[in-house]
N, C-alpha and C positions, 0 to 999 in steps of 0.2 A: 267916574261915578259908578256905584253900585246900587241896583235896583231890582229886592227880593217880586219875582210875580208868585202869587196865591191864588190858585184855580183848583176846580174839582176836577177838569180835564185836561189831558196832554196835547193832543192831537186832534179833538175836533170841535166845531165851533166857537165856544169862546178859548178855546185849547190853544187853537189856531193863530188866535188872534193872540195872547202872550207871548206866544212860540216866536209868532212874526216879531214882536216889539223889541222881545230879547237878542232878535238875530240882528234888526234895525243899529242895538244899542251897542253891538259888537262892530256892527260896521263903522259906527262912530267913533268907535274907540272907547266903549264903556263897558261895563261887563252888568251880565243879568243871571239871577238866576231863578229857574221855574220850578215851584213846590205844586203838587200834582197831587190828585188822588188815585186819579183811575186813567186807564190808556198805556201807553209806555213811552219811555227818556224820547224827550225830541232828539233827532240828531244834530251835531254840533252845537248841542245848546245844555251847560249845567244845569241840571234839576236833581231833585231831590221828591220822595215819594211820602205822602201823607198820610199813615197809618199804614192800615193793610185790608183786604177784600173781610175779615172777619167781622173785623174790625166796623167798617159800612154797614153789615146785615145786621149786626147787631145796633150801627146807629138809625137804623133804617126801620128797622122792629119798635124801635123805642119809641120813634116818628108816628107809627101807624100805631100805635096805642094811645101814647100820651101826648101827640100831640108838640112835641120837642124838638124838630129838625134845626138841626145851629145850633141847639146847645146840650150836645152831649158831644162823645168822644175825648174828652178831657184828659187822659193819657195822652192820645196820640196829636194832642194842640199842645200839651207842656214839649213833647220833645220835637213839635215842630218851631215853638218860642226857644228852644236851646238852638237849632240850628240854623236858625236867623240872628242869634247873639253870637254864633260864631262869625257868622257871614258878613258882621257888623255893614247894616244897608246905610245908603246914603236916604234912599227910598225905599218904602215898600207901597208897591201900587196890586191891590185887591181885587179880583175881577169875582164869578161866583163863589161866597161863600155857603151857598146852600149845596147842596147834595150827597148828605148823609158822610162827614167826614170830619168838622172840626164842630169844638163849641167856640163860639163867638166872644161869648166874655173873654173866657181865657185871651182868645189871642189879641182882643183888640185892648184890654187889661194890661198887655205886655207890652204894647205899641205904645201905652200913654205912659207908661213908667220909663220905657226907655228913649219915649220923647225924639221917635222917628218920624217925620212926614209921612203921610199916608195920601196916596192918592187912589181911587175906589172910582171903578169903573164897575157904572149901574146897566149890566146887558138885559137886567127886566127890574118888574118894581118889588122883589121880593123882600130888599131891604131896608123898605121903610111900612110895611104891614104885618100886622100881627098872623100869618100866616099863607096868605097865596103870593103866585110870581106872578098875576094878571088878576085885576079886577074888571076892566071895563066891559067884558062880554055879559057879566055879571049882574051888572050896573050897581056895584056896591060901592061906596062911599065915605066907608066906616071905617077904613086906614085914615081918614084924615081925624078922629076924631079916639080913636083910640082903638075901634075893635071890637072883640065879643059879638058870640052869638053867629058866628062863621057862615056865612051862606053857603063858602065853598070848603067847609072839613072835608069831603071829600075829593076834592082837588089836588092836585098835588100841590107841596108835600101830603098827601094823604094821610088822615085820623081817623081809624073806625069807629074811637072811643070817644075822649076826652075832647073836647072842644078850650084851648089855651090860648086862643087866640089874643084876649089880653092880656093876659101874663106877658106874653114873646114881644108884643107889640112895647108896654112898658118897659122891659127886659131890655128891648135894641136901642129902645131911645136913653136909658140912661147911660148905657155903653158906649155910644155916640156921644154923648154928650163929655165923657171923661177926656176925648182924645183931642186935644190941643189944634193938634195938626193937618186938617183933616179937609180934604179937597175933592170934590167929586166931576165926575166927568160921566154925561150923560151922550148915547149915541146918535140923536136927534132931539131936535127942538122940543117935537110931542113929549118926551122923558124929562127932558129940562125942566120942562113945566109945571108939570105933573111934581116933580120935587121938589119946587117952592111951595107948591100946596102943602108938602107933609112937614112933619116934625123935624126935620132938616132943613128946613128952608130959610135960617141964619148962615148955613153955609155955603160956601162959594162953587158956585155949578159951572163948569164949561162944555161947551158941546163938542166935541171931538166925533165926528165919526168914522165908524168901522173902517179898515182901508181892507181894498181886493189886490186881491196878486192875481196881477194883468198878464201875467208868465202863464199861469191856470187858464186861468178863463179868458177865449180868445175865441175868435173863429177857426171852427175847423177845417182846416186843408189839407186832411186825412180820410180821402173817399174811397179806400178800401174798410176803413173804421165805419165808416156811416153806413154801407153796404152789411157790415158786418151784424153792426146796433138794430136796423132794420130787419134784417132777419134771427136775431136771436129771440128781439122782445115783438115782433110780427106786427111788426111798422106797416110792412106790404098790405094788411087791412085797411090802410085807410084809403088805398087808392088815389083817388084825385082829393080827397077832403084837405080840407085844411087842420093843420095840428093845431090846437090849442092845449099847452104844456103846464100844470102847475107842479111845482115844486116843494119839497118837506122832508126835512130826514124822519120829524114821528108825527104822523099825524092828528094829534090830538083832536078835540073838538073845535075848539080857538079857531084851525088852521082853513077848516071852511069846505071839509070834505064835503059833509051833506049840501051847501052849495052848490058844492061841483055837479054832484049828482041832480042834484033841481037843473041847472043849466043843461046838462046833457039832452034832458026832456023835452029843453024846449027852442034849441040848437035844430036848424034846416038839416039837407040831409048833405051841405058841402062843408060840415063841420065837424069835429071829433075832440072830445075831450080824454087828453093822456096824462095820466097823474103818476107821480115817480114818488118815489121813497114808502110805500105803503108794506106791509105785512104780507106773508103769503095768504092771510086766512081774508084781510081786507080787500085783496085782487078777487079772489073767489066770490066776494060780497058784492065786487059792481056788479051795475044793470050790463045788459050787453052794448048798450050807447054808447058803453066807455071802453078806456082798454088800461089797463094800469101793469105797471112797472115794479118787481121788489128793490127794497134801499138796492142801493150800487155806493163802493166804496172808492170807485175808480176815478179819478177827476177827469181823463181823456174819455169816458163813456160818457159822462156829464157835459165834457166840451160838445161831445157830438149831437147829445142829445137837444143843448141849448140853441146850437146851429140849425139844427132839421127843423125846429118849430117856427110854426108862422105868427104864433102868439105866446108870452107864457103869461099868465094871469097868475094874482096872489089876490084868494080872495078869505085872506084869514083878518079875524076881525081883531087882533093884536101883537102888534110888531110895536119891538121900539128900534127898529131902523128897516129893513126887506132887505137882507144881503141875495137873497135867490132875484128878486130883481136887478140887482144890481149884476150877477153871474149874468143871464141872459143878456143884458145891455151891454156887455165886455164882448160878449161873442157875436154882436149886432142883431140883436132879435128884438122887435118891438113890447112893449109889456103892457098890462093893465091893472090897476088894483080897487078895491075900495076905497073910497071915504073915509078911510079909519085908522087911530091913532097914525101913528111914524110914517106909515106907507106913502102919502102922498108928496112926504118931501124929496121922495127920489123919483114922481115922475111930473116932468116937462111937455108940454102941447108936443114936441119935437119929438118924442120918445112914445109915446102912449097914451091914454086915457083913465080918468077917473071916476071912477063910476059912485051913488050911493050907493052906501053900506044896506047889503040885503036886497038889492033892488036888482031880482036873477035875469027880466027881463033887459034891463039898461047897459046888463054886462051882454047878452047875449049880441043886442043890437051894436055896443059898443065893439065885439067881435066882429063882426060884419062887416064894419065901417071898417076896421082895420087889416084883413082880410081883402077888401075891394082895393084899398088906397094906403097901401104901410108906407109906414115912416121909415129915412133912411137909413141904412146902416149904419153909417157914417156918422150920423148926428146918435148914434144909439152909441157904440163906443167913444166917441166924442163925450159923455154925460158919467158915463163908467169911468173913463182917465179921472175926472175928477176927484175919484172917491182911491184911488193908486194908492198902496199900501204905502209905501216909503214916506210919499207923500203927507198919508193920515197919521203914520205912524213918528214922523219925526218931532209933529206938534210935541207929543209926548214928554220926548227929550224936552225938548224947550221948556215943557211946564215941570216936570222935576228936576228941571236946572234952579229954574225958580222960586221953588216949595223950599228945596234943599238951604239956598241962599235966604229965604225969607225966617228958614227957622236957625241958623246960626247966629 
């Protein structure tokens, strides 16, 4: 079987997650190949590259004018549809087609005339709304209904201008609506849902979630590294405190910085809030309660970092799965999150606590609790095996075995 993957990234995040399915598909005995915008070639894995960097700023310009992200770059979608009719797929399965790189007509136009399976894996809700990848922070409601009048134009994809939102919104649903073949797979239940609600919601949803590679994320038994990690990012401030770690490669608003920062205020003094992945200009912005980290590319500084901490909390108000929870739970570190969309289906009484959404007191206390009395290691990677790449990743197979057979 052959199986084109369509992402905006190579290598990270949902990059990652293609990269993994392709190399899954090779183990099998199937061949994959990853069409890419930005990052570079996975290793041992055929891919192919989707326009070029001009190419993006200039789709990305178009974005922050008129409002058009998905549907411009029309050159560089016709001769990505040429190199899939050479590829002739058994499947092609769709992870983001947002970020500034194909138009969507075209390539999903090419899919229903060449009458390929498609299976589209939903990593946020960008693809049934007339323009954001998250509503719920929002509390907008107007993806279900059509659109217009954008609460969040300035969200990303970002509009200084033109406000399109229903155009884009019409625009996706008749394009959806041409393709035959058409299968979607959402990373948790909360997303599941969420897309019966919208104009999609005739088509058939499975929940498949993310899988981790338990090779990465593990405990570390590298204490020259953790010595190391300690003193580069001056771990040794916290003294006897206990670490409470949250985790984000970009911190946008969603993700619950200013949270973090409320909590820190009102955190005892055997407490400390460590926040990773932040900006240089963002670390200079904490209060002195906190101590923050810039992004790290490393996955072995990340393993250490997961280990050293007594807590890691995610307290962003929209996930549609917490793979940073699920990292810390692979390395045995107990976790905590809000009450909000995806997050809570990765945590167990066995694992950590759930707190209400916005309620900085309940996390604070809920820190405390877990701090005095953690939950075991043991039952923390015990919860993480579940979510084992191979594992999540071979469903996969299984359902474009089926797609494939269903459409011959």
């Amino acid at each position: 079987m052959r199986v084109a993957h369509i992402n905006v990234t190579s290598g990270l995040s949902t990059g990652r997650i293609a990269t993994d399915i392709c190399r899954v598909l090779a183990e099998l005995g199937h061949k994959g190949l990853l069409c890419y915008s930005r990052g570079y070639p996975p290793e041992g894995v055929p891919a192919y590259r989707v326009g070029n960097r001009a190419d993006m700023l200039l789709h990305a310009l178009g974005a922050r004018l008129f409002d058009r992200a998905g549907f411009l770059s029309r050159a560089a979608t016709r001769r990505l549809c040429r190199q899939l009719a050479l590829y002739k797929p058994d499947v092609v399965h769709l992870h983001n087609l947002h970020g500034y790189y194909l138009d969507i007509r075209t390539l999903l136009n090419w899919l229903a005339k060449a009458g390929v399976p498609v299976v589209w894996t939903l990593h946020d809700c960008w693809a049934y709304t007339g323009h954001c990848a998250y509503y719920t922070m929002a509390r907008c409601g107007r993806w279900r209904e059509g659109c217009g009048h954008c609460p969040q134009k300035k969200a990303y994809p970002q509009s200084v201008l033109l406000d399109q939102s229903r155009r884009n919104w019409l625009e996706k649903r008749r394009a959806y609506e041409a393709l035959p073949n058409l299968t979607l797979v959402a990373p948790s239940l909360w997303l599941g849902r969420e897309v019966k609600r919208s104009f999609l919601h005739k088509r058939e949803v499975c929940v498949i979630p993310s899988g981790l590679d338990l090779d990465a994320f593990r405990p570390c038994d590298e204490p020259e590294l953790i010595r190391d990690i300690v003193k580069r990012y001056s771990l040794a401030e916290l003294g006897d405190k206990k670490m409470l770690l949250s985790v984000a490669s970009t911190w946008e608003p969603r993700k619950g910085l200013d949270d973090l920062i409320a909590l820190s205020e009102q955190l005892g003094d055997g407490m400390m809030v460590v926040v990773l992945g932040l900006s240089h200009a963002q670390c200079g912005d904490l209060p002195v309660s906190m101590l923050g980290i810039p992004r790290t590319q490393s996955l072995r500084e990340l393993r250490a970092l997961y280990t050293t901490a007594d807590v890691c909390l995610s307290l962003s108000h929209e996930e549609t799965q917490g793979m940073t929870l699920l990292e810390a739970l692979a390395c045995g570190t107990q976790v905590l999150c809000y009450d909000a969309t995806a997050l809570p289906e990765i945590v167990t009484p066995d694992v950590g606590e759930v707190v209400p959404e916005g309620d900085i007191q309940a996390v604070a206390d809920a820190c405390a609790r877990l701090c005095e009395n953690p939950k075991a290691p043991e039952a923390c990677k015990a919860r993480a095996a579940q979510f084992e790449k191979r594992r999540q990743f071979a469903k996969y197979v299984g359902l474009y075995e089926e797609v494939a057979e269903r459409a011959s």
